[in-house]
N, C-alpha and C positions, 0 to 999 in steps of 0.2 A: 661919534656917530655909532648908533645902534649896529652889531650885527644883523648882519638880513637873516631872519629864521625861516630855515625853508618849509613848506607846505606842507602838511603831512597826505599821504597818498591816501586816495580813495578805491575800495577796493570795487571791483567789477559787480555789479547790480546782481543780485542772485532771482534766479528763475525758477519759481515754485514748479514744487513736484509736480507730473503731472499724473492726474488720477485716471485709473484705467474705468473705461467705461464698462457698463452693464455687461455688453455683449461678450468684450473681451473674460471680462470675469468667469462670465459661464463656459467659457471656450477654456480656458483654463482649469476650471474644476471637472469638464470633463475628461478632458486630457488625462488628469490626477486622478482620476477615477479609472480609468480604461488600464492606467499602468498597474496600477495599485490591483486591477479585476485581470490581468494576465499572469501578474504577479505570483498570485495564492493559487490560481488557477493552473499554473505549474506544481505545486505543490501540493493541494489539497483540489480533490473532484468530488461532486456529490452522486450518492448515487440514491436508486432507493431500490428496496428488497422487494420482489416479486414472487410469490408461490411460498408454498409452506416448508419446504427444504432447511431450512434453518431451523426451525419453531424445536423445544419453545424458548432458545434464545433471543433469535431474530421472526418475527412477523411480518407478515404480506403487508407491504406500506409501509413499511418505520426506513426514514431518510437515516443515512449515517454520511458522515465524510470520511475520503477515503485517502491514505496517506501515500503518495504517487513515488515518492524520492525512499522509501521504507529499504528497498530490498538496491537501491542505487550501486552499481557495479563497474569495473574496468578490469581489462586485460592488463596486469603488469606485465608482462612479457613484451607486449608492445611499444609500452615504456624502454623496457630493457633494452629492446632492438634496437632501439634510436645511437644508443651506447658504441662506440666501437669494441670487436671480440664477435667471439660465434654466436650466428645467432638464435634465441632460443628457440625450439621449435613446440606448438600445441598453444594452447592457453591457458592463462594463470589468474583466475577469477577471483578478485577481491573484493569484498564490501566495506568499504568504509568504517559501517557503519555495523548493522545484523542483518546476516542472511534470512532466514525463513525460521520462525523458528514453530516448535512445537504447541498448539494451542491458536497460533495466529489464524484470524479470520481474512481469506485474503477475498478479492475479487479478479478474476482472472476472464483471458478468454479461450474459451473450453479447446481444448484440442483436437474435437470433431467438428465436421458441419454440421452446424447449429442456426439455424434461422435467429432464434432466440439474441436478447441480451447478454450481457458476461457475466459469469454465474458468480456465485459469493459460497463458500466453502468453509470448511477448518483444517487447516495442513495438521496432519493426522501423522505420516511418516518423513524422514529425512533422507539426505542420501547418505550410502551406506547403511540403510537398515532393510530389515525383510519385515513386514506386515502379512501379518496371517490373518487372514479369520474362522474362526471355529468354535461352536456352541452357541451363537451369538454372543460371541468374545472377540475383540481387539484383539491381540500379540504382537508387541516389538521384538525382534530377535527373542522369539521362543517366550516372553515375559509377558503377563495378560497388564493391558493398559489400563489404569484405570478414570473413570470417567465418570467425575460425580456432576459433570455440567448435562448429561442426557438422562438422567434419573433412571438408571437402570435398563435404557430400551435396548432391547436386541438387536444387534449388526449382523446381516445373512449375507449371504452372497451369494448372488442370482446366477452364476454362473455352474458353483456345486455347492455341496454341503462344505466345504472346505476350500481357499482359496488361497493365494499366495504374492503376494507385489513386492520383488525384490530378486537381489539386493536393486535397492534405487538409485539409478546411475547419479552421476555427478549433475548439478545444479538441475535434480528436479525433485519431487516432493510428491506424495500420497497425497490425495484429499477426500473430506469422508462431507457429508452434513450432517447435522445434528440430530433431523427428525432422518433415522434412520432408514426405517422404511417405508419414507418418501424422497429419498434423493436420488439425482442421477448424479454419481462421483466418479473415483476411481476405481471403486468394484465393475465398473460398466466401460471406462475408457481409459483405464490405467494412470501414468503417468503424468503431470504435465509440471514442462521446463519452468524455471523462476523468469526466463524472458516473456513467457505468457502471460504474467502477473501483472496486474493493472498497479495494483496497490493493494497498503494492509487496512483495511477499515477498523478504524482506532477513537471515532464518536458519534453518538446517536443524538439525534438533533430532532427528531419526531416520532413520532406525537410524546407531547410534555410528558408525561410519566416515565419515560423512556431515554427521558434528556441525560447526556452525560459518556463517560467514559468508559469505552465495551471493557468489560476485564478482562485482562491476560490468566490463566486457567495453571494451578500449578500440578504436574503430575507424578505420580507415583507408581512405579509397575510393582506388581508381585511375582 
C-alpha cells in the first residue's frame, strides 16, 4: 500500500496593489511641494533691489536670493551653563560657520524707523575696527581702503568733512553702499548689530545678463 502523499499547501490569494487615485495623487505632490517651498524657504529668501544705492553693482530690479542661515549664531555660554560649576556670566557668540565678513553684501533691517523695505548694503567695517572717512577716502584703523568695485567715487560724509565709526562694538558692523553719494548707510545711522542682518545675498537671478554668483571682493589697504 502506497504512502498517503500529503497535499501541498496553497498559499493565501494575493490582493493586488491598490492604486491611488488621481485626487490622492495631487494631494500628495502638493504636500511635497509645500515641504520642499518651507524648506529653502528657511534657508534662501528672495529679494529684489530697490533704488540706486547699490549701482553700479547692484541695480533698481535685479532679484538676488538671499542667504538667511549666512551669519547663523549661539551663545556658548548657555551651553556651558547647562554644565555643573560656576556659572559663566555675559555671552559668548559663536558662528558656526563666518561671521560678517568684509566685502559681504548683506540685507538687513535698518536700525532707524524706516517706513521703507530692509535695505541691502556692503559691510564696509568689522568690530574692533575704527573707519574713518577723509578726502573722499575709506580708512580702516588709520589704512586708506581700497576699493576697485566703486571705480574711484568719492565717500563724504554728511555729517563733516571728517568723520569717525569706531572702534565697532562687538557683533556689529559698518555699512557703506556702493553708489556712494546716493546712500543712506552708516555715515547717517552708524552702527547696525549682526542680529539685524536678514541674510548675505550671494546670487543674482534677474534679469538674465546679471544671472549668476555676486563676487566676494578681495581687499588691500595702503
Amino acid at each position: 500500500m502506497d504512502p498517503q502523499v500529503p497535499e501541498p499547501e496553497t498559499a493565501p490569494p494575493s490582493h493586488p496593489l491598490r492604486r491611488r487615485g488621481p485626487v490622492r495623487e495631487v494631494i500628495d505632490t502638493l504636500l511635497l511641494a509645500a515641504v520642499l517651498y518651507a524648506a529653502v524657504r528657511a534657508l534662501v529668501v528672495p529679494y529684489g533691489v530697490e533704488g540706486a544705492s547699490m549701482d553700479p553693482n547692484l541695480h533698481n530690479g535685479e532679484r538676488l536670493f538671499v542667504n538667511r542661515n549666512a551669519y547663523v549664531s549661539y551663545d556658548a555660554n548657555w551651553f556651558r551653563n547647562l554644565l555643573p560649576g560656576d556659572d559663566r556670566e555675559g555671552a559668548d557668540i559663536v558662528y558656526p560657520f563666518d561671521g560678517p565678513e568684509r566685502g559681504d553684501i548683506v540685507v538687513f533691517d535698518p536700525p532707524v524707523p524706516d517706513p521703507d523695505k530692509p535695505y541691502i548694503k556692503r559691510v564696509i567695517g568689522l568690530p574692533g575696527e575704527t573707519v574713518t572717512f577723509r578726502d573722499g577716502r575709506v580708512y580702516i584703523d588709520g589704512r586708506v581702503l581700497d576699493e576697485d568695485y566703486i571705480e574711484g567715487a568719492i565717500t563724504d560724509c554728511p555729517r563733516s568733512e571728517e568723520c569717525v565709526l569706531g572702534p565697532i562694538p562687538e557683533d556689529h558692523v559698518v555699512v557703506l553702499g556702493d553708489n556712494r553719494a546716493h546712500s543712506r548707510d552708516s555715515r547717517d545711522f552708524g552702527y547696525v548689530a549682526v542680529d539685524q542682518i536678514i541674510g548675505k545675498a550671494v546670487f543674482a537671478n534677474w534679469p538674465v545678463e546679471d544671472f549668476g554668483r555676486l563676487p566676494q571682493p578681495e581687499y588691500e589697504t595702503e
